[in-house]
C-alpha positions in Angstrom: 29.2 0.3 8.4 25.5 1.0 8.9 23.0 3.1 6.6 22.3 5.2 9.4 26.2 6.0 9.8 26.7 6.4 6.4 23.9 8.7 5.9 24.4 10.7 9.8 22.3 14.1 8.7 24.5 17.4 9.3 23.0 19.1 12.7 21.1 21.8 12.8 23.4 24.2 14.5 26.2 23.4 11.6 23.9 24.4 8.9 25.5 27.1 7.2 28.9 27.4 9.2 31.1 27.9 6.4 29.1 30.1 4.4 29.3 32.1 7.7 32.8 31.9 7.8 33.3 33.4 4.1 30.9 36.1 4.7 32.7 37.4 7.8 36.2 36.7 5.8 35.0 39.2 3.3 34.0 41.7 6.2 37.5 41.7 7.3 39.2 41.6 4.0 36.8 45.1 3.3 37.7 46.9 6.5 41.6 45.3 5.8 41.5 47.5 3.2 39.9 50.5 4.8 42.6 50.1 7.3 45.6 50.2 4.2 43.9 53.4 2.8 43.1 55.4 6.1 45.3 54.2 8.5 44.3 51.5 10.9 41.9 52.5 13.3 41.1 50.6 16.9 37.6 50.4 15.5 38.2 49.1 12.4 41.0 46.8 13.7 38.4 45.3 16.4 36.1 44.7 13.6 38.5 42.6 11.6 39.7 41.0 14.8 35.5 40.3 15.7 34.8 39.3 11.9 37.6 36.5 12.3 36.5 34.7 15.5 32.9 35.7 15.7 31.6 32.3 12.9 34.0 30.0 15.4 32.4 31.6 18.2 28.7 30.9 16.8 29.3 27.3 16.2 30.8 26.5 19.6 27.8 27.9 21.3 25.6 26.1 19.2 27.5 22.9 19.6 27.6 23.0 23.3 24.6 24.9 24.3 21.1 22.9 24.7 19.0 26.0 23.8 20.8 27.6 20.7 20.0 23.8 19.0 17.8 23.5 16.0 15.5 25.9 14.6 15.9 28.6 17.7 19.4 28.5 16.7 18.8 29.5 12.8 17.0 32.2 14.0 19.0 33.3 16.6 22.2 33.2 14.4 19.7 35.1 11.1 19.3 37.8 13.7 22.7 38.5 15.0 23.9 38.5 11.2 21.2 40.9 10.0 22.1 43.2 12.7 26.0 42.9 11.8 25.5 43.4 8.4 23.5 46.9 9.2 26.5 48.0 11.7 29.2 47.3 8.9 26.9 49.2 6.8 27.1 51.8 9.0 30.7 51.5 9.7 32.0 51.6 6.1 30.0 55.0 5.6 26.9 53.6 3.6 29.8 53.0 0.4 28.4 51.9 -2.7 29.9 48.6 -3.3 30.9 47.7 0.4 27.0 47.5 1.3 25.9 46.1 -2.0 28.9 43.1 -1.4 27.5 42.7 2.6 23.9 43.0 1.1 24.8 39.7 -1.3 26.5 38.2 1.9 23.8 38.4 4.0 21.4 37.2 1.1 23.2 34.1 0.1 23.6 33.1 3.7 20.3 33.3 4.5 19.0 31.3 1.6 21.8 28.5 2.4 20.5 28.5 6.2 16.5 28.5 5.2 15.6 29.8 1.6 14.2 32.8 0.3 12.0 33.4 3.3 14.7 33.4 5.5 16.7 36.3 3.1 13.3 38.5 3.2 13.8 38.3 7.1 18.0 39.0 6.8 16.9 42.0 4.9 14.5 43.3 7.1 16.6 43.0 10.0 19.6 44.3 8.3 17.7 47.6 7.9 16.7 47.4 11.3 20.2 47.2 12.6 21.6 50.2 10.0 18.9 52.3 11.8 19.7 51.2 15.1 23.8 51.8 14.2 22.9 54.9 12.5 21.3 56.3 15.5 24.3 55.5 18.0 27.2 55.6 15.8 26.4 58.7 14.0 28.4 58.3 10.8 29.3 60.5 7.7 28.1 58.7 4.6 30.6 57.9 1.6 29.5 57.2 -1.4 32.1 57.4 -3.4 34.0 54.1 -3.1 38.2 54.2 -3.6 39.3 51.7 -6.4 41.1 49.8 -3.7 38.3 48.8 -0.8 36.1 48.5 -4.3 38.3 46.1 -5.7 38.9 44.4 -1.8 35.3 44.0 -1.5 34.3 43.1 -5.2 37.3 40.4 -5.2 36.5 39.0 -1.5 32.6 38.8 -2.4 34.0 36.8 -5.6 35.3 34.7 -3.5 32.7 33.7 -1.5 30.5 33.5 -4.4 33.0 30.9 -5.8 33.5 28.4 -2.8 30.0 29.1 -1.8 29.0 27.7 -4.8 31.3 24.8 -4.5 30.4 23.5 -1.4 27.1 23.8 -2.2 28.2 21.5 -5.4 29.7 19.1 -3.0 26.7 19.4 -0.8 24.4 18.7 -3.9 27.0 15.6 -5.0 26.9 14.0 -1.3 23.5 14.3 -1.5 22.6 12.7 -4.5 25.4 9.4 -3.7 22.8 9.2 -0.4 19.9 9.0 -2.4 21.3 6.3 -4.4 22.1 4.6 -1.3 19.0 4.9 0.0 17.1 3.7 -3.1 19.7 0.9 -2.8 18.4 0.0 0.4 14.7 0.5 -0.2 15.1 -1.9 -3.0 16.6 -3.8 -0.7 14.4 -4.1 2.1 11.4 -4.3 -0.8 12.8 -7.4 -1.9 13.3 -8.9 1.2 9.8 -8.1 2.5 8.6 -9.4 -0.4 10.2 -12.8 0.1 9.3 -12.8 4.1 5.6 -12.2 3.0 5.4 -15.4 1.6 6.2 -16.9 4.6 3.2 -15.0 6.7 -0.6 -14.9 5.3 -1.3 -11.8 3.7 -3.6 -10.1 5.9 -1.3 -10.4 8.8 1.9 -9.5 6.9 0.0 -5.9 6.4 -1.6 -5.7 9.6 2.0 -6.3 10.9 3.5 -2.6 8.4 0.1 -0.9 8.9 1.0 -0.9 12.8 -2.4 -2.6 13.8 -0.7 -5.2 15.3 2.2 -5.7 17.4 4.9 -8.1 16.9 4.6 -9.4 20.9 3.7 -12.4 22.3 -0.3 -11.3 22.9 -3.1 -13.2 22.1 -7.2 -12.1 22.1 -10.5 -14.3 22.1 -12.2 -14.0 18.8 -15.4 -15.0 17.0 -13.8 -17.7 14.1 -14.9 -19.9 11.3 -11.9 -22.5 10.9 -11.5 -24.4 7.9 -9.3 -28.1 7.5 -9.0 -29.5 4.0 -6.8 -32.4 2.6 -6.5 -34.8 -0.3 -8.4 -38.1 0.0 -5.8 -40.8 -1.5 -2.7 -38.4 -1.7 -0.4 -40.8 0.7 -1.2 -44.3 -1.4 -0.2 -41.6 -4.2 2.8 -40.7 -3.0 3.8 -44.0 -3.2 3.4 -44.0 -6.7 5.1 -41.2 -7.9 8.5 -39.8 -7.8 9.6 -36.8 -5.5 9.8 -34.8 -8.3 6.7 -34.9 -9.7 4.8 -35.3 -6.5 6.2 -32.0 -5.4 5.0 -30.1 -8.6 1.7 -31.6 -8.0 1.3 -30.4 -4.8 2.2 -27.1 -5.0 0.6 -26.4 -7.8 -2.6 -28.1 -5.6 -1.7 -25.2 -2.9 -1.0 -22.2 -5.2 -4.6 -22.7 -6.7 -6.2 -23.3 -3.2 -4.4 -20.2 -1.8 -5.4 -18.3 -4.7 -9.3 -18.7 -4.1 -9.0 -18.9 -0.2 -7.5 -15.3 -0.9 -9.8 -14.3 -2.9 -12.8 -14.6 -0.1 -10.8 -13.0 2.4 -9.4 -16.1 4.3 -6.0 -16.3 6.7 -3.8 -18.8 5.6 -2.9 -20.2 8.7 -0.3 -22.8 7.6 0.3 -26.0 4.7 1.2 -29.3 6.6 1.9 -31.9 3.7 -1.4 -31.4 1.5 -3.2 -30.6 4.5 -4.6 -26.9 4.5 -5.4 -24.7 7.7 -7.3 -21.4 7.1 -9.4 -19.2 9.2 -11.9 -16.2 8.7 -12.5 -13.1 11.6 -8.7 -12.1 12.4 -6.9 -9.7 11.5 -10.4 -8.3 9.5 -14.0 -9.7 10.2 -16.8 -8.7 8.3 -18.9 -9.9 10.9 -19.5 -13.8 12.5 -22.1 -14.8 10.0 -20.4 -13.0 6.6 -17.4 -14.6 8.0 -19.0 -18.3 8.1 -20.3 -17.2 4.8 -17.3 -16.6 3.2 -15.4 -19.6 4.4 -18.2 -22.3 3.1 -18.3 -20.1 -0.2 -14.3 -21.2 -0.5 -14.6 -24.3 0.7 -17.3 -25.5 -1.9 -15.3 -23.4 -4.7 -12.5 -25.1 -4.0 -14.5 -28.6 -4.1 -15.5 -27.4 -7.7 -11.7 -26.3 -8.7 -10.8 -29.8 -7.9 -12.9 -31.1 -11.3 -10.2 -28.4 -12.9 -7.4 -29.6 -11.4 -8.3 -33.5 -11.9 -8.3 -32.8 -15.3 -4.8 -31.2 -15.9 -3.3 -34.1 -13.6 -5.1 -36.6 -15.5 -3.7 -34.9 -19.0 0.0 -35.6 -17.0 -0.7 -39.0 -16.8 -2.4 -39.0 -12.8 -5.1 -40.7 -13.4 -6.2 -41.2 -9.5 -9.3 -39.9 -8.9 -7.9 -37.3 -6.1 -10.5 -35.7 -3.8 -10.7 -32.8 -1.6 -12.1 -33.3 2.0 -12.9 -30.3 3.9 -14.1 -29.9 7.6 -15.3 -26.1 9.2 -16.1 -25.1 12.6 -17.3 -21.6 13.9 -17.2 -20.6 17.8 -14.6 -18.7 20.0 -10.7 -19.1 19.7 -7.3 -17.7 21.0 -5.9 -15.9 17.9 -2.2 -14.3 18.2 1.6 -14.7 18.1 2.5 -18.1 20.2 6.0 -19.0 20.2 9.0 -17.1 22.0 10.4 -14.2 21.9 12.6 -14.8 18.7 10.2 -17.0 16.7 6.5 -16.2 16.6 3.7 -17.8 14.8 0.8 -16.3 14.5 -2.1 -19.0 14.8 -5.3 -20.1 16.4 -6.0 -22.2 19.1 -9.2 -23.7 20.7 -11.8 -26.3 20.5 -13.0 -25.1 16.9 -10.0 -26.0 15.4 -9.6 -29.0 17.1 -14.0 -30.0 15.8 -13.1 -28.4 12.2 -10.0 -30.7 12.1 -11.9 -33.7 13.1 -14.6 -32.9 10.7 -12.1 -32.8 7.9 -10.9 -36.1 8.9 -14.5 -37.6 9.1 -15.7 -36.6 5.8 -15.7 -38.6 3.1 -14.1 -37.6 -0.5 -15.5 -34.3 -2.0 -17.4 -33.9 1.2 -17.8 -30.8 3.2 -19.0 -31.1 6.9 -19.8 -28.4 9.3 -21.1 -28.2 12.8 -24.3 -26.6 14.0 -23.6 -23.0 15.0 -21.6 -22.7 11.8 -25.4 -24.5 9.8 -27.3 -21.8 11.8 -25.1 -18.7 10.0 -25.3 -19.7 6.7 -28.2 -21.7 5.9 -29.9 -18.8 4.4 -27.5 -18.7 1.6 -26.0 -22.6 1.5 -28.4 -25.5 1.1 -26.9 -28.3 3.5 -28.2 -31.6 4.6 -28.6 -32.9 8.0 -26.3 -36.0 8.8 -27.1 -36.5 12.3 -25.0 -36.7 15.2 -21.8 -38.3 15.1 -19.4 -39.2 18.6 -15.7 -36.6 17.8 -12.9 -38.0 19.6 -12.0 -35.7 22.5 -15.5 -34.0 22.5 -17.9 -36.0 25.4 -21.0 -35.7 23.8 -22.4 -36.2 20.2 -21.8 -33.2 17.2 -25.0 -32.6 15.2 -23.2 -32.0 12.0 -24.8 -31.0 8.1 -23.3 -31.6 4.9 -22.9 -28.6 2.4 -24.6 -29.3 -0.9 -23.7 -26.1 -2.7 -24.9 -22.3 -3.1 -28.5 -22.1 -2.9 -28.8 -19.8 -6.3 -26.5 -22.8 -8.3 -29.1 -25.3 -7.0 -32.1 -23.9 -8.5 -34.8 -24.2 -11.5 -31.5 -22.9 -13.9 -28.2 -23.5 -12.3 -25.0 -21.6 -13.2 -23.0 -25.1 -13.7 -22.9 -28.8 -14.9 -20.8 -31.1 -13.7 -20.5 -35.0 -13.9 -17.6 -37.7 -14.2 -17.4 -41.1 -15.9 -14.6 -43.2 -16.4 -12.9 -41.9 -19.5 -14.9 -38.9 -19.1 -15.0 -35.8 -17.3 -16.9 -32.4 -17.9 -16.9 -29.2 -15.3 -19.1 -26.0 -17.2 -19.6 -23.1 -15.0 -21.4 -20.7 -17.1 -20.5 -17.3 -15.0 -17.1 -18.3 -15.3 -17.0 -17.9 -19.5 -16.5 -15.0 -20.9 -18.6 -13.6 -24.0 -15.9 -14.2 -26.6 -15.2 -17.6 -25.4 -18.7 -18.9 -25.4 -18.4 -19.7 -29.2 -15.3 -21.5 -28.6 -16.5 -23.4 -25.8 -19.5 -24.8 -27.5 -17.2 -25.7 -30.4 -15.1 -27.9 -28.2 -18.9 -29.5 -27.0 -19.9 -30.0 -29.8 -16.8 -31.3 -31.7 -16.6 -33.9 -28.4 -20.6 -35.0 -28.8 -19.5 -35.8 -32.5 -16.3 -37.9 -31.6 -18.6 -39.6 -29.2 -21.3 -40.6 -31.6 -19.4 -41.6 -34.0 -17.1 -44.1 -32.2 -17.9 -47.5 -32.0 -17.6 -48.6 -28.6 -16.7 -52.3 -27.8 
């Protein structure tokens, strides 16, 4: 069984149907007794006879007829009650307890059925139907009320209290086992969304529960910057190493490339092997050239992350010198869900990702090679040099491509970083990466290396 059959709301029109039935009960218990101590009457018998069916007659109608469904319905059913409770009013002579008891009927139905605005409104119309009763029915006020219709009304109005308050106990019960159910099944459906978001780049997974995008095979032309990456030497090292530890490698090589391609706004397209595919401009652009901006940025972060990562495989034993080669392209593409109906992937297609991929395959280790129109957007804040043209397989005519050197404001008079490798040595310092506290620390561990070094004798 579903949620949604578990937890199938009450209808409208049913709201309130056995309160409804109580109150009406206790009418015809009342005038019962009216009719023990004065005789019965055909008025007072038709009352008890209309008190009886009148709650089974209200729920048919709103069961089978369109218009008396939903909120017209409360309304329409608050009216009719107020009135009645004015004409028993009336009927029973105005006696004390009689109209306090059908006062607290009408009052606890109407807050069941819609809350306290909805008793202010029984009230008011209960007065407008005693005066309209008074007028045509003409009766004799009673005050005084006999012991017996006292006790009748006092005991039926008990009553009602009683298994009021119990349903509305049960009402309170079922109602609290559906919320549990429902958190159950929001916890549920957290947890799995959580585990298919992996599976989908973050931006799209939110575009997708935002309702910006639709989950149909469409696709739109778009203004791109696509980035290819891969590990020079990772296949002769895979031959090396066992499954095991290959694997760990790799995706801990992915987890810290995803991390910073996140963290400048990229699209993970997809992982093939140690082969990377991101893009920047779908689902949110900041623009062409911000977007070309961004993707260099990531790519030459990621070139300088490598040094990190180098290090921590080499303190595992790796000591390949593994590389990062990275190709870009920016120009048009198809962006959108390709695939069929029941399997979508949501990808780009065009001739920039087919130059950015053989870019990436062109470049040499630690090397980052971008075509022209992608140069022209971000020259102003990424120093490159010009490397000519070069033939592309499947593009007729030469690509004047550019190498990317770094971020203009690291290759100044006072750069941010220092970098360099050795044999036996390697050293990565990125000064706006160090924290206040840690500076001591890290010129400690500089230090304390520049003595080791001075004072071993090398052979």
């Amino acid at each position: 069984m579903s949620l949604n059959t578990r937890l199938k709301p009450v209808r409208p029109p049913l709201e309130g149907y056995y309160s409804r039935v109580m109150a009406y009960l206790c009418v015809a218990i009342t005038f019962l007794a009216l009719c023990y101590e004065q005789g019965p009457t055909l008025l007072n018998l038709g009352v008890i006879a209309y008190a009886l069916v009148y709650p089974h007659l209200t729920r048919f109608a709103a069961e089978n007829l369109a218009p008396l469904q939903g909120l017209p319905s409360r309304l329409a059913l608050l009216v009719l009650d107020g009135l009645h409770t004015g004409v028993f009013i009336t009927l029973v002579g105005f006696s004390l307890v009689p109209t306090l008891v059908f006062l607290l009927l009408i009052s606890f139905a109407s807050i069941i059925i819609g809350g306290p605005l909805y008793m202010l409104a029984g009230w008011l119309i209960t007065l407008a139907g005693l005066s309209l009763a008074s007028v045509l029915i003409v009766p004799d006020p009673v005050l005084f009320t006999s012991p017996l219709v006292a006790f009748a009304s006092l005991l039926s109005g008990a009553a009602f209290t009683v298994v009021v308050a119990a349903f509305v106990y049960r009402q309170g019960r079922s109602l609290e086992t559906a919320q549990k159910e429902i958190r159950a099944e929001q916890e549920k459906t957290s947890r799995l969304a959580s585990n298919l978001s992996k599976y989908l780049s973050p931006q799209v997974w939110e575009s997708i529960f935002s309702g910006q995008q639709t989950v149909t095979l469409e696709t739109r032309r778009k203004k791109l910057t696509v980035f290819f990456s891969d590990i020079r030497g990772f296949t002769e090292l895979a031959e090396e190493m066992e499954a095991e530890a290959l694997t760990d490698l790799l995706n801990n090589y992915l987890n810290e490339m995803s991390r910073i391609a996140l963290q400048y706004g990229g699209t993970i397209d997809k992982f093939i092997g140690d082969s990377v595919m991101i893009f920047f401009g779908d689902p949110v652009s900041q623009g062409a050239k911000q977007d070309a901006e961004a993707a260099v940025s990531m790519a030459i972060a990621m070139r300088k992350h490598m040094k990190v990562l180098r290090q921590q495989w080499r303190s595992q034993g790796i000591t390949r010198p593994l590389e990062i080669r990275m190709g870009l392209s920016t120009g048009y593409c198809t962006v959108g869900n390709f695939g069929a109906d029941n399997r979508m992937d949501y990808t780009i297609i065009g001739r920039e990702v087919n130059l950015a991929s053989r870019l990436e395959s062109a470049a040499e280790a630690g090397e980052i090679l971008i075509p022209h129109e992608t140069y022209s957007l971000i020259k102003d804040l990424i120093m490159c040099r010009d490397k000519g043209q070069i033939a592309v397989k499947g593009f007729s005519k030469p690509v004047q491509i550019y190498q990317v050197v770094g971020l203009r404001r690291d290759l100044g008079a006072a750069p941010t970083f220092v970098e360099h490798e050795l044999p036996g040595f390697s050293m990565y310092l990125d000064t706006t990466h160090i924290r206040n506290y840690d500076k001591d620390e890290v010129v400690k561990a500089l230090e304390q290396a520049a003595r080791k070094l001075r004072d071993k004798v090398i052979i």
